[in-house]
C-alpha distance (Angstrom), angle and dihedral (degrees) to the residues before:
residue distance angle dihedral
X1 . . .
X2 4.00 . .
X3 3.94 118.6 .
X4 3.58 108.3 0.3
X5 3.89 90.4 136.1
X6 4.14 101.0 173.2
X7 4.05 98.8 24.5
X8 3.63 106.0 120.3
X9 3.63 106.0 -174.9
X10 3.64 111.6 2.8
X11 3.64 115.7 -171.2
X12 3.83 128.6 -177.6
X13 4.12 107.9 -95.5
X14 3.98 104.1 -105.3
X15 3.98 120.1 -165.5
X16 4.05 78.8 -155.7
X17 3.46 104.7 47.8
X18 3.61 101.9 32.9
X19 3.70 100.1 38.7
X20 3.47 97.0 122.3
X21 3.69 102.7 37.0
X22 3.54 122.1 119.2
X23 3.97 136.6 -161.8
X24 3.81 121.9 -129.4
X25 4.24 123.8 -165.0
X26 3.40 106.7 -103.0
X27 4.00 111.4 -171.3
X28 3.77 98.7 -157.9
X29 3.74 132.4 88.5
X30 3.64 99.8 -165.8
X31 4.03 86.9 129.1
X32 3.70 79.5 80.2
X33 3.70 109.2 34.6
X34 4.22 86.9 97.7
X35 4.13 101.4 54.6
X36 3.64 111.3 89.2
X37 3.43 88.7 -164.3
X38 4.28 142.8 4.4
X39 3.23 132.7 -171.2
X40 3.72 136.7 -81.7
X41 3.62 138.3 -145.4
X42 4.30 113.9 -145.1
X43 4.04 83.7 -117.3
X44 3.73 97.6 73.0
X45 4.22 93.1 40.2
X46 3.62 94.4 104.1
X47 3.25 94.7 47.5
X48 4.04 102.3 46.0
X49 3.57 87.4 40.7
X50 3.67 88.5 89.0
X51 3.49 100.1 54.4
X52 3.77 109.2 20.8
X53 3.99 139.3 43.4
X54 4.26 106.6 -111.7
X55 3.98 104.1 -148.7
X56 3.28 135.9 176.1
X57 4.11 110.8 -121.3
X58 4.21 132.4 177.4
X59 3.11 134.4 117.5
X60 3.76 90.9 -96.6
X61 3.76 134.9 1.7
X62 3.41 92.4 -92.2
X63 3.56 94.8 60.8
X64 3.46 102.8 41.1
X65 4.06 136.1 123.0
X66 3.55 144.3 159.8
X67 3.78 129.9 -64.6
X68 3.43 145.2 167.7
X69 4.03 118.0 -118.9
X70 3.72 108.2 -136.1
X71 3.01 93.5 160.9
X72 4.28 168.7 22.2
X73 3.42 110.3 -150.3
X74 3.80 121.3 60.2
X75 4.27 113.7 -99.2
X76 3.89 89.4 13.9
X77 3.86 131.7 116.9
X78 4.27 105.0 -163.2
X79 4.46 77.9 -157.5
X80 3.73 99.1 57.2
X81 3.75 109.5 76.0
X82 4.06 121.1 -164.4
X83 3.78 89.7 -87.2
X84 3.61 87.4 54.0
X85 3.77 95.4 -116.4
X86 3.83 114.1 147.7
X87 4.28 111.6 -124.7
X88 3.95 105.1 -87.4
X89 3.68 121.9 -97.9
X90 3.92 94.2 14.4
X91 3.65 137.2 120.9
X92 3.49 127.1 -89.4
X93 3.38 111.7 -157.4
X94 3.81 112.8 -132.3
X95 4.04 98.0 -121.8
X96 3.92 79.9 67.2
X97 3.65 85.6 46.4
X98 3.58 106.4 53.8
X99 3.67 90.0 59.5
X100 3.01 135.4 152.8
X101 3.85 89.9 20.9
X102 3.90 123.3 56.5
X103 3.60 142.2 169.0
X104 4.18 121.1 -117.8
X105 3.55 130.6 -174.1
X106 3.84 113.8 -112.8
X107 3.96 126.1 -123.7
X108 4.07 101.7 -81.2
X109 3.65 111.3 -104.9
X110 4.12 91.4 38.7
X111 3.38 114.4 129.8
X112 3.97 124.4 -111.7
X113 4.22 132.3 30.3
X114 3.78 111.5 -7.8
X115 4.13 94.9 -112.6
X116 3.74 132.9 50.3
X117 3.70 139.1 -155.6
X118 3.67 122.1 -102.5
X119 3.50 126.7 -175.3
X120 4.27 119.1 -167.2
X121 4.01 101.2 -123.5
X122 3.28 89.6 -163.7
X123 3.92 96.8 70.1
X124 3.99 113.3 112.9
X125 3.92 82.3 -140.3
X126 4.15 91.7 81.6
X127 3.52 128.8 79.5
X128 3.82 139.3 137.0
X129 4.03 84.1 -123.2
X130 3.73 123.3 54.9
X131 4.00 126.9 20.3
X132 3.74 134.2 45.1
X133 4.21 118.2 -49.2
X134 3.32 116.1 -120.8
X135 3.46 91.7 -145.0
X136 3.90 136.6 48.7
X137 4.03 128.7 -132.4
X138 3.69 86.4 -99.6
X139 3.96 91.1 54.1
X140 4.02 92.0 -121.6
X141 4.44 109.0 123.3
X142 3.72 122.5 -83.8
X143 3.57 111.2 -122.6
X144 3.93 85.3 -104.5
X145 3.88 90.5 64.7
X146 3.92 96.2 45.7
X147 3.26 93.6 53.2
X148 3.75 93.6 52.2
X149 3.70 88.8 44.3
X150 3.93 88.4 40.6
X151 4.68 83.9 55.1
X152 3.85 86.1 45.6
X153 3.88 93.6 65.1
X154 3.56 92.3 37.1
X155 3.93 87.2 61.9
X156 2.93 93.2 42.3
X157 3.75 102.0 58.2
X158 3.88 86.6 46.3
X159 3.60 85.7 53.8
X160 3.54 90.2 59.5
X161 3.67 99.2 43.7
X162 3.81 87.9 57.4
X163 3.76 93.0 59.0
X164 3.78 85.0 51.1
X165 4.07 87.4 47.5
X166 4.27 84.6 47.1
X167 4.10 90.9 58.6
X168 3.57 89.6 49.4
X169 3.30 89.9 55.5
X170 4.21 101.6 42.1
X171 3.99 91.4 37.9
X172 4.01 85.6 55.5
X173 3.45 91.5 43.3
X174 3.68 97.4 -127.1
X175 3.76 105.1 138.2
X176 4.25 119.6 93.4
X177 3.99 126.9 178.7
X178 3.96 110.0 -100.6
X179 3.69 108.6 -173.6
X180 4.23 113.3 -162.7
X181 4.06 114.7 -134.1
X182 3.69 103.5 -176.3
X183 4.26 110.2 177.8
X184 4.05 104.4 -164.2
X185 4.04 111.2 164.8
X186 3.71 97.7 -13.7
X187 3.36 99.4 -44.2
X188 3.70 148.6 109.9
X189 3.63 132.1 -127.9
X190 3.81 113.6 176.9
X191 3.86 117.5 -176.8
X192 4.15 107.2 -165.5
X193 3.49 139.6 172.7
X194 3.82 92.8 60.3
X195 3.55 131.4 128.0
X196 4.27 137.1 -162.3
X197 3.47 138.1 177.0
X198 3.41 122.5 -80.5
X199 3.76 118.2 -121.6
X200 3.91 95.4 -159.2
X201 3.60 92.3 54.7
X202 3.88 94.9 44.1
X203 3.94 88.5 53.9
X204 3.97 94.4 53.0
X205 4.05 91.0 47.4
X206 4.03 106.5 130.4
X207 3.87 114.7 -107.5
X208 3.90 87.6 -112.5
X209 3.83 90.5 66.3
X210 3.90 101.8 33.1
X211 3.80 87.0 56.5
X212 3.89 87.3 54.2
X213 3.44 96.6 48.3
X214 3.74 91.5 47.2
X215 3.90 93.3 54.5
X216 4.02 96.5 41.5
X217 3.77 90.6 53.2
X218 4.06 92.9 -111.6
X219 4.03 99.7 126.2
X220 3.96 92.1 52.1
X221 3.57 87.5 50.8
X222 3.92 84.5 45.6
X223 4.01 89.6 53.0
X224 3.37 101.3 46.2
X225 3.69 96.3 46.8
X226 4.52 88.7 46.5
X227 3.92 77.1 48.7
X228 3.49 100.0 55.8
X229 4.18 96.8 58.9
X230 3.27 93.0 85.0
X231 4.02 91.5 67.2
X232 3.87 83.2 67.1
X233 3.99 77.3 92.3
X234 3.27 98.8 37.7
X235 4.32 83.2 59.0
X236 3.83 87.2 52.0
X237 3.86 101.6 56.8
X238 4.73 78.8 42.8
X239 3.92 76.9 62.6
X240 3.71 101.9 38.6
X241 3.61 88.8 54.9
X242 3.67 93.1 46.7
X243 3.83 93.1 52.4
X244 3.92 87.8 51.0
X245 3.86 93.6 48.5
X246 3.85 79.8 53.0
X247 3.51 99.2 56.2
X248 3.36 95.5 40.5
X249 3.95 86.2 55.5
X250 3.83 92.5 57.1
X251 3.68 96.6 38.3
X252 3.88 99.5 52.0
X253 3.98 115.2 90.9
X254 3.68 141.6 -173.7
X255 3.54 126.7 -106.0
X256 3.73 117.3 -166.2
């Protein structure tokens, strides 16, 4: 199962097995505090765009999509703090969201829809205790669960509007490599293998195509994601405060 990042131990979602399982709040998203970065569907760019860079990453342009930088250092989120709270006032990107539920394509020639619901067992949220059921007596979905289910498809259908929105941007040979240098005390932190669009190439697109990129939604999309570079900084001073929390940590000492 592609891209499920933080899911421990995800299981299929069973009326049977987990008819009596419930879900309990949990106000922490530590689940995410090791992903420096997830990805993003073209639906949410204008709103991450405040908050977060919006790069292109893959191991080659080909293979590339959108995802939000969270941040520098490999396995660690600048958002999620040690309690596991997520920075005020800043976008969570729905891949974080979804969790702990998510939607996986079945083995072809299996019978019935196309995806399936998972649910990560290993979440502290889930019990057979405390929190809402996802299921009733009769075994049909509480509201809780179809509305869960109900944001699953909606990602999912964003999901694959944004690999529509990433041949757009390949077949008009928009994308170019950008590799980040950042220089903080002396040294070097280089983030590769990342791709945006090219603002040359978007200015000499023919009227035919800018007009079609205009109507389908494509250019503010475009903007928002152009926009969003110049959080790239904004991620920096995330990490230079982290690295001072850090050596305040292991500087402080106890007098008794």
């Amino acid at each position: 199962m592609a891209e499920v990042f933080f899911y421990e131990r995800p299981v299929p979602l069973n009326r049977t097995a987990h008819k009596d399982l419930r879900l309990k709040a949990v106000p922490s998203l530590k689940f995410a505090a090791n992903v420096h970065s997830v990805p993003l569907t073209g639906v949410e760019f204008p709103a991450a765009a405040r908050d977060v860079p919006i790069l292109f990453a893959g191991a080659d342009m080909k293979d590339a999509g959108p995802m939000a930088l969270l941040g520098l250092r490999q396995n660690e989120n600048l958002f999620v703090d040690a309690d596991g709270q997520w920075a005020p006032n800043t976008y969570v990107p729905a891949f974080i969201r979804r969790y702990p539920f998510i939607l996986a394509e079945k083995p072809e020639g299996q019978p019935g829809d196309d995806f399936t619901v998972f649910l990560d067992e290993a979440y502290t949220g889930f019990n057979t205790e405390e929190g809402e059921r996802l299921f009733k007596d009769d075994g049909t979905d509480t509201e809780m669960l179809t509305n869960a289910v109900n944001f699953l498809g909606e990602f999912q259908q964003h999901v694959a509007r944004t690999h529509w929105f990433m041949d757009q941007l390949r077949k008009h040979d928009l994308l170019e490599p950008r590799n980040i240098r950042l220089e903080k005390d002396g040294k070097s932190i280089n983030l590769n293998g990342l791709f945006v669009v090219s603002e040359e190439k978007l200015r000499q697109l023919d009227e035919k195509v800018a007009h079609e990129f205009l109507k389908e939604g494509v250019l503010g999309w475009i903007y928002a994601h152009l926009l969003s570079l110049a959080n790239i900084d904004r991620v920096s001073l995330r990490l230079n405060e982290r690295e001072q929390a850090e050596v305040g940590t292991t500087g402080s000492t106890t007098v008794n």
